[in-house]
C-alpha positions, 0 to 999 in steps of 0.5 A, spaced: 125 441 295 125 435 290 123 430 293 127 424 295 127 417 291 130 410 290 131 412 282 138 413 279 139 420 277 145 421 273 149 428 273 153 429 267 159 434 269 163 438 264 168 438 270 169 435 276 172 438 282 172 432 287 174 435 293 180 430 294 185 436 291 186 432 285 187 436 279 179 436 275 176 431 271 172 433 265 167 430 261 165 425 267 159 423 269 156 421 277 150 415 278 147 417 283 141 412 287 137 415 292 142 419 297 148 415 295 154 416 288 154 410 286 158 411 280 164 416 277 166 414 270 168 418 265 164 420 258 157 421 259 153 413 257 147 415 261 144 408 264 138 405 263 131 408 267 136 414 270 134 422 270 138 426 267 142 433 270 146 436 264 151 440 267 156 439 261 157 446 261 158 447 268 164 445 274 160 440 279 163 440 286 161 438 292 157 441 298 162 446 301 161 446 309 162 451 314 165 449 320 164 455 325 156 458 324 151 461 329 145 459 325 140 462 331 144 468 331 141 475 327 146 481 326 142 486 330 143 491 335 142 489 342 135 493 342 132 489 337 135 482 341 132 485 347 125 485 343 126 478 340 121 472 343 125 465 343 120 463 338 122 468 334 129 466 334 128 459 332 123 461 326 130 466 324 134 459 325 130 455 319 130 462 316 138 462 317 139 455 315 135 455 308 139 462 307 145 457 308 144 452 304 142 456 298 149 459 298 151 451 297 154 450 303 151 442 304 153 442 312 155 446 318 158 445 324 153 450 328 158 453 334 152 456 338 146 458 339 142 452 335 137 447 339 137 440 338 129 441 336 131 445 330 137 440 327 131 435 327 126 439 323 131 440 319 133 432 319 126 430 318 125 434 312 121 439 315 124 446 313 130 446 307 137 447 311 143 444 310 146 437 315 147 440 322 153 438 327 151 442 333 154 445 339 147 447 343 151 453 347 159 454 349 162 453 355 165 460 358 168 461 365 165 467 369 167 473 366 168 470 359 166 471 353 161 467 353 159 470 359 152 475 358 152 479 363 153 486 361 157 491 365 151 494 368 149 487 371 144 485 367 144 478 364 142 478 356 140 471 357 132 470 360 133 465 364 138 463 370 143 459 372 137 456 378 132 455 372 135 455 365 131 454 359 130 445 357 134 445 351 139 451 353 143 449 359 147 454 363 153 454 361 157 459 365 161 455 370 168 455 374 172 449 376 173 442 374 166 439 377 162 445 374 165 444 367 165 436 367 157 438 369 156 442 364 159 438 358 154 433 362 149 437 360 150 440 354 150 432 352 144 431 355 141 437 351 144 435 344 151 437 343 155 433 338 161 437 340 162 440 346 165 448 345 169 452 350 171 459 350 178 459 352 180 467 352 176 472 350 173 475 344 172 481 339 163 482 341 164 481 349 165 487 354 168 484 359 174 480 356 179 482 351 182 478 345 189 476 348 187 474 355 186 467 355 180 463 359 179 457 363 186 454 367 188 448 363 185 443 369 178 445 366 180 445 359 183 438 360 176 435 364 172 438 359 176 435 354 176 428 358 169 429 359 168 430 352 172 424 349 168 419 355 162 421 351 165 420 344 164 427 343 169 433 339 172 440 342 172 446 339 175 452 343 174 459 341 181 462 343 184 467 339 190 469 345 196 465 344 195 464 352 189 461 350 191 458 344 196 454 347 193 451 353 187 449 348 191 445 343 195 441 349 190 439 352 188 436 346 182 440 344 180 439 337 179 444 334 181 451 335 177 457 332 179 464 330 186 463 332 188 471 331 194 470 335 198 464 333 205 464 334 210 459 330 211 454 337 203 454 336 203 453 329 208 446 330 205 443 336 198 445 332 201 441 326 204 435 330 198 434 334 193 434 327 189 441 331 185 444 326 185 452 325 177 454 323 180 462 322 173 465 321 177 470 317 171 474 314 168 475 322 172 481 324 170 484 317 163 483 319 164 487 325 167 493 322 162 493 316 155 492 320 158 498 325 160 502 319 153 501 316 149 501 322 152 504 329 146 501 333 147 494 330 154 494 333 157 496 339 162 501 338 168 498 343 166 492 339 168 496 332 174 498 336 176 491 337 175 488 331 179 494 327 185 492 332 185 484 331 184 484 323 192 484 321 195 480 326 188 475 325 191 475 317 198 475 320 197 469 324 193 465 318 198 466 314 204 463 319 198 457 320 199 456 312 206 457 311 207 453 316 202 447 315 197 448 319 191 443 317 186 449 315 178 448 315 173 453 313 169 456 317 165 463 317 162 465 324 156 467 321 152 470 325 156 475 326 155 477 318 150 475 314 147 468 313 149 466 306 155 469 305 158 464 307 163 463 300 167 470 302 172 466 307 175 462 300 177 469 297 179 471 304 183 464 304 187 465 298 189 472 300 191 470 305 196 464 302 191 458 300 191 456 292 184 456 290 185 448 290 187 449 297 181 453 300 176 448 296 179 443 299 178 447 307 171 447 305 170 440 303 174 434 305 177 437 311 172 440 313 168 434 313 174 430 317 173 438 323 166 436 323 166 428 324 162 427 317 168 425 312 165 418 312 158 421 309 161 429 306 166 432 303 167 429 296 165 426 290 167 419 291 163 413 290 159 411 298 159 418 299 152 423 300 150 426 294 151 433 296 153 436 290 153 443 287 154 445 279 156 451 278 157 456 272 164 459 272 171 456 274 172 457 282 179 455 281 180 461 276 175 465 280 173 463 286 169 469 286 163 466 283 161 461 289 159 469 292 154 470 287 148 464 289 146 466 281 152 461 279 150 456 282 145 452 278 145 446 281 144 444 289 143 438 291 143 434 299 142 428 300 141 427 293 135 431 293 135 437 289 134 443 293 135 447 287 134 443 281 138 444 274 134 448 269 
């Protein structure tokens, strides 16, 4: 990674796509001093003493952000979790996060999974990753989705609720005490929004999709308590139940949402709830156990057969009916860095191209609480901007292929520098 500096460095752009959904911009050029735009104006007058990155051939666009990640997951069977350290996992989470910003996602709203100490590596320029917002784990009653014991009784986790490991709280807890405890701790160990399982889900045992979770007395002191602390929620729901109950309470974000229903969309719109739909996570379920029967577990398959076209069908509705869309993957789930999959599913499920960027960039930024640093092209802003050889609103195809992508730079710092 280039190392950062306090010099000018100017990219000139064949076109910009800002990430505001404006119409694009041609022959434009973008001033950049140390990590912050400092200028856009059109022609290509460089200034004096700035660096030049020539992307006059290219489309310049910001960062994409992935909402919904899972970087200290690896797609793997329950035998080789079995066989895996905690040390190993979190060596396999810089792994994760280097895979992710190669595919030119500049920031991620991680929903599970990533200790405080791998975002600081990250922070402090220890391992290339992209811009973390991390949830640390998610809360789940018992029984729940997010609940490990198996059906035999065996925890896949290897600590307990008496001795739980220092930055991975327990998060099992029924009633209002235990879930306003375990926001407590969460908090404590990082979290800077606080996730809730609030109906059951594709990769658990124990729970089906259209069974809700949590009684709304729990959501709303989870929420209560997170909004004390200044801190977002985000609840994976994918019953209308469990939806439902999330977005009255006043949880912020609802993630998956397979089974959406036209009242739910209207109190989702009215009350500015965000849909991060994860379209590509049931896909990855049936293709990892069409590939490898031992990496997925059959009844897990089966679900993820069952869900997929009402999951397409309710994000339809939510883009029909106005729905604020953000873009997130479930990664994790699937392979890391393959982020960019999730626009093509957008658009063929009713997004425009223009549509489905701006769900990865600028709303994306305001789902993850960023909007002040991320997500556009605009003087003030982080300069998290990507180059790309193509036109992503001809084919948004070629944001897939991390061959087209010719420029990544975080912060002002070229990841991966233009040659």
């Amino acid at each position: 990674m280039t190392p950062p500096g306090t010099g000018l460095t100017t990219v000139l752009a064949g076109t910009l796509i800002d990430g505001t959904g404006l119409d694009p911009r041609h022959h434009v050029q973008i001033t950049i001093t140390g990590d912050t735009i400092t200028a856009i104006a059109d022609g290509h007058d460089v200034p004096a003493g700035s660096s030049v990155v020539d992307a006059r051939h290219l489309t310049v666009m910001p960062g994409l952000i992935d909402s919904h990640v899972h970087l200290a997951m690896v797609p793997k069977g329950l035998e080789d979790r079995l066989q895996t350290p905690y040390s190993l996992q979190v060596a396999e989470t810089l792994v994760n996060a280097r895979l992710t910003l190669e595919a030119g996602v500049t920031t991620v709203r991680d929903a599970g999974g990533m200790p405080r100490g791998t975002k600081l590596a990250i922070e402090r320029g220890m391992f290339p990753g992209p811009r973390a917002r991390i949830s640390v784990g998610a809360l789940s009653q018992t029984g729940g989705h997010g609940d490990s014991t198996t059906r035999s009784g065996v925890r896949l986790r290897a600590d307990s609720a008496d001795a739980p490991m220092s930055e991975h709280p327990w998060t099992v807890a029924d009633g209002v005490d235990e879930v306003r405890k375990g926001v407590r701790e969460l908090i404590r160990a990082g979290a800077d929004q606080i996730k809730m399982m609030t109906s059951g889900g594709v990769m658990s045992p124990g729970s089906e999709p259209g069974r809700p979770g949590f009684s709304i007395d729990e959501i709303t002191a989870i929420v209560n308590e997170a909004r004390a602390a200044g801190r977002t929620t985000m609840s994976h729901a994918q019953a209308s139940v469990g939806i439902m109950n999330a977005v009255k309470c006043g949880v912020d974000s609802i993630e998956h949402g397979i089974y959406l229903t036209e009242e739910i969309c209207v109190e989702m719109r009215k009350r500015g709830t965000y849909l991060v739909p994860t379209l590509v996570a049931p896909l990855w379920v049936v293709r990892r156990g069409e590939a490898d029967p031992t990496s997925v577990p059959a009844w897990a398959v089966e679900k993820g057969r069952a869900v997929m076209a009402d999951h397409q069908a309710s994000f339809r509705l939510a883009v029909e009916l106005g729905v604020t869309v953000a873009m997130g993957t479930d990664s994790g789930v699937g392979p890391h860095g393959t982020n960019a999959e999730e626009l093509e599913r957008m658009i063929l499920g009713g997004m425009s191209a223009m549509q489905a960027i701006v769900a990865s960039t600028s709303v994306a930024a305001r789902c993850c609480q960023l909007d002040h640093l991320t997500g556009t092209i605009a003087v003030g802003m982080r300069a998290d901007i990507l180059a790309i050889n193509g036109d992503p609103l001809a084919d948004i195809r070629v944001l897939q292929d991390s061959g087209n992508i010719h420029l990544i730079m975080k912060d002002g710092h070229a990841f991966k520098p233009l040659h």
